[in-house]
C-alpha positions as CSV (number, residue, x, y, z in Angstrom):
1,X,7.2,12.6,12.9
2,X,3.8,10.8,12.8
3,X,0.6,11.8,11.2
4,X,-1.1,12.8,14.8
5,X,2.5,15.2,15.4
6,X,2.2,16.9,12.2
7,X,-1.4,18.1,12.3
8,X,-0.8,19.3,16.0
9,X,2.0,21.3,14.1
10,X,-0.1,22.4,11.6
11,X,-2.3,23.7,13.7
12,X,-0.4,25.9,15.5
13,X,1.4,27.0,12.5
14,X,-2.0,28.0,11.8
15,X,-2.8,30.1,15.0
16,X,0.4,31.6,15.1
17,X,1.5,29.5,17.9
18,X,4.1,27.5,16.5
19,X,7.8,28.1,17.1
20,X,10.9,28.8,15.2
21,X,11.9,25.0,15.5
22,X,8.2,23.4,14.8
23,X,7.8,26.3,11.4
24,X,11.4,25.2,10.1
25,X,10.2,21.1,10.2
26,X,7.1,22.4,9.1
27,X,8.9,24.1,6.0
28,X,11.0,21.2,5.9
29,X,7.9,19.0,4.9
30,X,7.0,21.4,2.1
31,X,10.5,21.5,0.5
32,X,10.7,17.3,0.2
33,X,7.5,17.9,-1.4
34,X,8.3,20.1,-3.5
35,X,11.7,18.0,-4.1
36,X,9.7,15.3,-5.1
37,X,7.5,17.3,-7.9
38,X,4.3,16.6,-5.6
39,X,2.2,19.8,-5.8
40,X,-0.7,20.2,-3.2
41,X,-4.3,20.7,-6.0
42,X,-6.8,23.4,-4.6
43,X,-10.1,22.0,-5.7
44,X,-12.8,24.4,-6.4
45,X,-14.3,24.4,-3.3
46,X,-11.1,25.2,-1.0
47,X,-10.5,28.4,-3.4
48,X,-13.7,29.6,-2.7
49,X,-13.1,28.7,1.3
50,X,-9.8,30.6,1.0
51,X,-11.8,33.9,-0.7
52,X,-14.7,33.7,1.8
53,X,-12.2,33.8,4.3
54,X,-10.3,36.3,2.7
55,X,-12.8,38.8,2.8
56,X,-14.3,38.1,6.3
57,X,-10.6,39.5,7.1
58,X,-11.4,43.2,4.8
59,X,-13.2,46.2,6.0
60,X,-16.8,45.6,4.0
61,X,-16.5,49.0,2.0
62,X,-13.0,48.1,0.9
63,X,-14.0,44.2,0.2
64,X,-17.0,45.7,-2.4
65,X,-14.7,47.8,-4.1
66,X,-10.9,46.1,-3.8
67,X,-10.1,43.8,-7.1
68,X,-8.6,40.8,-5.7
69,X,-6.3,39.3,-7.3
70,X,-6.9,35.6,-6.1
71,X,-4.5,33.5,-7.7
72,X,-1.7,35.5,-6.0
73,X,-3.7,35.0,-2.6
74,X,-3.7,31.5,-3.1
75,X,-0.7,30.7,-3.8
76,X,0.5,33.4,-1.1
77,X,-1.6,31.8,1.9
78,X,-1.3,28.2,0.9
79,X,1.2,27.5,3.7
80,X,-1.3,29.1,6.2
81,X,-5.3,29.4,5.3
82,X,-7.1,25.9,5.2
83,X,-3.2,24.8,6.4
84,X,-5.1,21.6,7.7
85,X,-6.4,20.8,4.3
86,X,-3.0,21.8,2.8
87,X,-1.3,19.5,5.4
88,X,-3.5,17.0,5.4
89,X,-2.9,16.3,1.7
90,X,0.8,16.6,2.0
91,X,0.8,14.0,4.8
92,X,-1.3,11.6,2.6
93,X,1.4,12.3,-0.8
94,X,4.3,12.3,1.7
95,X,5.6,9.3,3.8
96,X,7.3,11.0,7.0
97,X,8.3,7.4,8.4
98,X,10.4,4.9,6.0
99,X,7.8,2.7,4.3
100,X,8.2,-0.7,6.1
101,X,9.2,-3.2,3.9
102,X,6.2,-5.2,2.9
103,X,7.7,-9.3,2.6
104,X,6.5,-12.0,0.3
105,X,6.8,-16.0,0.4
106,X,5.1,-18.1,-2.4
107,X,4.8,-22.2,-3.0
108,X,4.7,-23.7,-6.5
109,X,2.6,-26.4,-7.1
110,X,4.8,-29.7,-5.8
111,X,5.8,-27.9,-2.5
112,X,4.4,-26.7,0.8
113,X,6.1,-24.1,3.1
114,X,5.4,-22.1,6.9
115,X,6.2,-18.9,7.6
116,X,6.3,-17.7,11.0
117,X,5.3,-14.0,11.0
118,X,6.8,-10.8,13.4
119,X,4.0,-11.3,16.2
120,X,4.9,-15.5,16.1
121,X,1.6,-16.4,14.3
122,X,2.5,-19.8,12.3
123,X,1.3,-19.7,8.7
124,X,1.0,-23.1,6.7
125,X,1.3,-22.2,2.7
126,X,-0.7,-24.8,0.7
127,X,0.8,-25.4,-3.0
128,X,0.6,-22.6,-5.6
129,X,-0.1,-20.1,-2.5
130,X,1.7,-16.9,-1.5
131,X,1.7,-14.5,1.4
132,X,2.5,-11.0,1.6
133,X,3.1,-9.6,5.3
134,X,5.5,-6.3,6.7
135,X,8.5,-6.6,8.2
136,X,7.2,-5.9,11.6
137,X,3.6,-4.8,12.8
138,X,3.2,-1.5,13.8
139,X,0.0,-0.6,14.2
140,X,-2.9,-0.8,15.5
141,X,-3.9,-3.8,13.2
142,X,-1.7,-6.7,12.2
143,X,-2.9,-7.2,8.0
144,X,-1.1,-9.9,5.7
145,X,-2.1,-10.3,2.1
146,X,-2.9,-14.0,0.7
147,X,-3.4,-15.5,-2.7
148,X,-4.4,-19.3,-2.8
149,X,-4.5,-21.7,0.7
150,X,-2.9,-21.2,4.3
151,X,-3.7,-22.3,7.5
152,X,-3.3,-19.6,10.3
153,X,-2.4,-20.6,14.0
154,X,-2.8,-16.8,15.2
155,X,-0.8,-15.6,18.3
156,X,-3.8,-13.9,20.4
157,X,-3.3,-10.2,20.7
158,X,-6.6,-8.2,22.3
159,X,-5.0,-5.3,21.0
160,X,-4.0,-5.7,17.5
161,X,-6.6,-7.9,15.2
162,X,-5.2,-10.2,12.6
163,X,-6.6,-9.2,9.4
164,X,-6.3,-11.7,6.2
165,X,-7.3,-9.7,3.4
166,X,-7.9,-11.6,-0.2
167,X,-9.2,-10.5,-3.5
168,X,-12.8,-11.9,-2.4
169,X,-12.7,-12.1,1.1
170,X,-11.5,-9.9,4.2
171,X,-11.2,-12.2,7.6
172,X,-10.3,-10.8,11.4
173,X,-9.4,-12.5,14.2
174,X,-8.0,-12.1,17.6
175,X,-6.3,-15.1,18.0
176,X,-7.6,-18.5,16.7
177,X,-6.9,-21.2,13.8
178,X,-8.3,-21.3,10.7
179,X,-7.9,-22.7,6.9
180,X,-8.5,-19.9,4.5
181,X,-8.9,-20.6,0.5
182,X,-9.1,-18.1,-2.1
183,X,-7.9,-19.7,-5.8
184,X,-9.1,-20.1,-9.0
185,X,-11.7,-23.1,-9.9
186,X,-12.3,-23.2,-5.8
187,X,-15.1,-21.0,-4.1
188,X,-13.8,-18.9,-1.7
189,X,-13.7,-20.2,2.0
190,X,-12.6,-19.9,5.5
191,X,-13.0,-22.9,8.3
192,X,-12.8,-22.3,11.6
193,X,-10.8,-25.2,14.0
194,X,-10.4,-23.1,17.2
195,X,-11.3,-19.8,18.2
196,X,-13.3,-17.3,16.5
197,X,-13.5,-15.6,13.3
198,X,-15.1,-12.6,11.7
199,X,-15.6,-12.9,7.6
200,X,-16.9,-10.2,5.4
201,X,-17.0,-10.3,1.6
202,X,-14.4,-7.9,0.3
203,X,-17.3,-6.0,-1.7
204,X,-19.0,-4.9,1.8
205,X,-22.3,-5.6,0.5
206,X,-23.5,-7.8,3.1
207,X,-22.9,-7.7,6.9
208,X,-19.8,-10.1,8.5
209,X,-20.7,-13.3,10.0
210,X,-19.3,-14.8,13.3
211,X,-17.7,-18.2,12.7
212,X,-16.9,-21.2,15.4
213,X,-15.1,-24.1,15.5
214,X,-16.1,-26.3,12.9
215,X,-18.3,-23.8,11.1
216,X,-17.3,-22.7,7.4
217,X,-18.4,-19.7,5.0
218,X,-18.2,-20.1,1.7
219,X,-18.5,-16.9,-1.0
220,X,-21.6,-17.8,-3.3
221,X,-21.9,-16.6,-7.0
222,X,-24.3,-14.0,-5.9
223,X,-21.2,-12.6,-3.7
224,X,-23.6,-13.7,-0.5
225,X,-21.7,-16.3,2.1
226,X,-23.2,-19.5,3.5
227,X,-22.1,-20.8,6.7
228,X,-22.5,-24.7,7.4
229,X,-21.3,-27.3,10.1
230,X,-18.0,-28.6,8.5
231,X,-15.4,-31.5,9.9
232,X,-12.4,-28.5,10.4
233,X,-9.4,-31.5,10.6
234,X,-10.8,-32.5,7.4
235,X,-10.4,-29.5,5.4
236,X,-6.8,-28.4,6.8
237,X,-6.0,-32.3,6.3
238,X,-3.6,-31.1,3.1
239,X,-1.2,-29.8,6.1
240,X,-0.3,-33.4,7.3
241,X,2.9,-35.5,6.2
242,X,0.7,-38.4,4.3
243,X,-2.1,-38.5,2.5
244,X,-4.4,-41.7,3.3
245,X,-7.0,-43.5,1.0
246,X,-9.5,-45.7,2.7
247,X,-11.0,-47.6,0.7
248,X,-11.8,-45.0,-1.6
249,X,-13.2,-45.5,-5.4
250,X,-10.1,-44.8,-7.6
251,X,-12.6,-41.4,-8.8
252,X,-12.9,-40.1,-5.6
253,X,-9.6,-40.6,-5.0
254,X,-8.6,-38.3,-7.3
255,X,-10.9,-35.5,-6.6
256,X,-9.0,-35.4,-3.5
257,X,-5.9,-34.7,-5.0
258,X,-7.4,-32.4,-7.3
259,X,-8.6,-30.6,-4.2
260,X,-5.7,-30.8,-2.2
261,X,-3.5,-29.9,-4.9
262,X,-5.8,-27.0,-6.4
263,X,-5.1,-29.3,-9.7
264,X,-7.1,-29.8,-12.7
265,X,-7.6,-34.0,-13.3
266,X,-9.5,-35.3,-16.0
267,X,-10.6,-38.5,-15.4
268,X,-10.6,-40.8,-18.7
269,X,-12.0,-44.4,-19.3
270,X,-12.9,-45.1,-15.8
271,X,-16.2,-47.0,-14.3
272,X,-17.7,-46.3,-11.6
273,X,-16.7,-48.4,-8.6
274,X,-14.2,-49.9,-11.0
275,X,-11.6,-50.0,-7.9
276,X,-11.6,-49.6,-4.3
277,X,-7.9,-47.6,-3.3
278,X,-6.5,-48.1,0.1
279,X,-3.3,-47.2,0.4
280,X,-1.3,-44.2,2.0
281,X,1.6,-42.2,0.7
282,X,3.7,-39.0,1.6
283,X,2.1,-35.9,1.3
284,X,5.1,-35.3,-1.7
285,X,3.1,-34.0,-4.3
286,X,0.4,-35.3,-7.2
287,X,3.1,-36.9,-9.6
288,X,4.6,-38.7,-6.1
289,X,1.2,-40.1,-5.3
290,X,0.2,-41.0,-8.6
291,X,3.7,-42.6,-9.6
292,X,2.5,-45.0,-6.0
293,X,-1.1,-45.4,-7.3
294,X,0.0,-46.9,-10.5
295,X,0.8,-50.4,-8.5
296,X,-2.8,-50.8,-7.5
297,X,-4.3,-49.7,-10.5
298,X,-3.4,-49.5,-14.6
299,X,-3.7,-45.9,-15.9
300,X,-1.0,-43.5,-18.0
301,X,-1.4,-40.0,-16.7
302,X,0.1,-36.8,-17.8
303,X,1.2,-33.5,-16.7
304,X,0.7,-30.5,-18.9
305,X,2.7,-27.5,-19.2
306,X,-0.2,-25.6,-17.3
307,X,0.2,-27.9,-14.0
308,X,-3.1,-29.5,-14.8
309,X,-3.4,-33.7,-15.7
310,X,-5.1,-36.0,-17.7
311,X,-5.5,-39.7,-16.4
312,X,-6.2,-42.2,-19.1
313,X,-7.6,-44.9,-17.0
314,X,-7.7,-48.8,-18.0
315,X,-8.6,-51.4,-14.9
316,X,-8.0,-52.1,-11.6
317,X,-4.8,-54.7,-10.4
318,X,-6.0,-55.3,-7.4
């Protein structure tokens, strides 16, 4: 039984229309609630709904003088005055349908994953990222839950939006690709690589913005997002099989794998331009890329406990 079936029952419990079979599932709801210690509260105003209606049902000379004793009433009529209130509640404290499992897949921080989800949307996880999605989709939306980076290649459905809900950030789509990052030390942000996104912040103070390929928003301080012209293959670059340095200062260089990593790098001892990197390597992780590094330029580096490194740097061998 869904929600809309057991308010139609309701109802006609209500008006007296309801047969035996429709009162006995009706009755049958009640008693799993009860089973479950889940009492239906009368707030103040439904008592005093319940005793105006009450007395619109007396003769008025008998109503003026009669002693009513209401808590008997209420508990009496619960099942059937203000029955769509009473229902109502029950349906929201009682799940008629089994709860649909409700999935999860994570990444730590020197691996990468995809998940392909129940409608075929293709979800890239980024390191130290993890999605949360249902078993199947069966409503009228289709929501997944993430914490960290992913890059969504959405199956179009007109009829069911992809929602991507975060801690900072709620994003819809029909059916598109996008890069979506929510983790800590990194401004929230989604870019857009085909398609067409919607974005609002997840406080609701300011209105959504529309964004197309190539456009990103990024959640400000102030909780307000700013859209600019980005290069879209360049932010979901983290999803390819090697990461390339052209002729890149050794500094910027390791920005980039801070950023790509969602690492912490201190950078110790090092000059500016001090060493021009080119190189390229498999996208295998920052002590992978580093270990490579180390031929073209002399630097110790170490990884803490917390994931985080510290790069002593000394000069360049090239």
């Amino acid at each position: 039984m869904d929600k809309r079936q057991f308010v139609e029952l309701l109802h006609k419990k209500a008006s007296g229309k309801a047969t035996a079979s429709e009162l006995k599932q009706v009755e049958e709801v009640f008693e799993r609630l009860q089973q479950k210690d889940q009492n239906l509260v009368w707030t103040e105003a439904e008592q005093e709904e319940i005793k105006r209606r009450i007395k619109s049902k007396l003769p008025q000379a008998v109503s003026r003088e009669l002693v009513i004793d209401w808590k008997k009433y209420l508990i009496g009529i619960a099942a059937s005055v203000l029955v769509f209130v009473a229902g109502y509640t029950a349906y929201q404290e009682y799940s008629f349908e089994p709860e649909i499992p409700i999935l999860h897949r994570s990444t730590n921080s020197s691996q990468r994953g995809k998940v392909i989800l129940p409608d075929g949307t293709r979800v890239h996880l980024n390191v130290n990222s993890s999605l949360s999605f249902p078993e199947f989709f069966d409503t009228d939306r289709r929501v997944v839950e993430l914490e960290g980076e992913a890059f969504f290649e959405v199956t179009k459905n007109p009829d069911k939006p992809f929602i991507v809900r975060t801690e900072s950030l709620t994003t819809t789509v029909l059916g598109t690709s996008f890069n979506m990052v929510v983790m800590d030390g990194t401004a929230p942000a989604v870019t857009v690589n085909t398609g067409k996104v919607q974005v609002v912040p997840a406080n609701m103070n300011q209105k959504e913005v529309t964004l197309l390929p190539d456009q990103q928003a990024i959640l400000l301080p102030s909780l307000e997002l700013e859209v600019s012209r980005v290069n879209s293959q360049a932010v979901s670059a983290w999803r390819s099989n090697e990461v390339k340095f052209d002729l890149l200062p050794f500094d910027e260089v390791v920005a980039l794998l801070a950023k790509s990593y969602h690492v912490k790098i201190e950078l110790r001892g090092y000059a500016k331009n001090g060493c021009l990197i080119k190189a390229a390597y498999a996208n295998s992780g920052v002590e992978y890329i580093l270990s490579g590094l180390q031929h073209l330029a002399d630097f110790d580096y170490e990884i803490l406990q917390n994931g985080n490194v510290i790069i002593n740097y000394k000069n360049c061998k090239n």
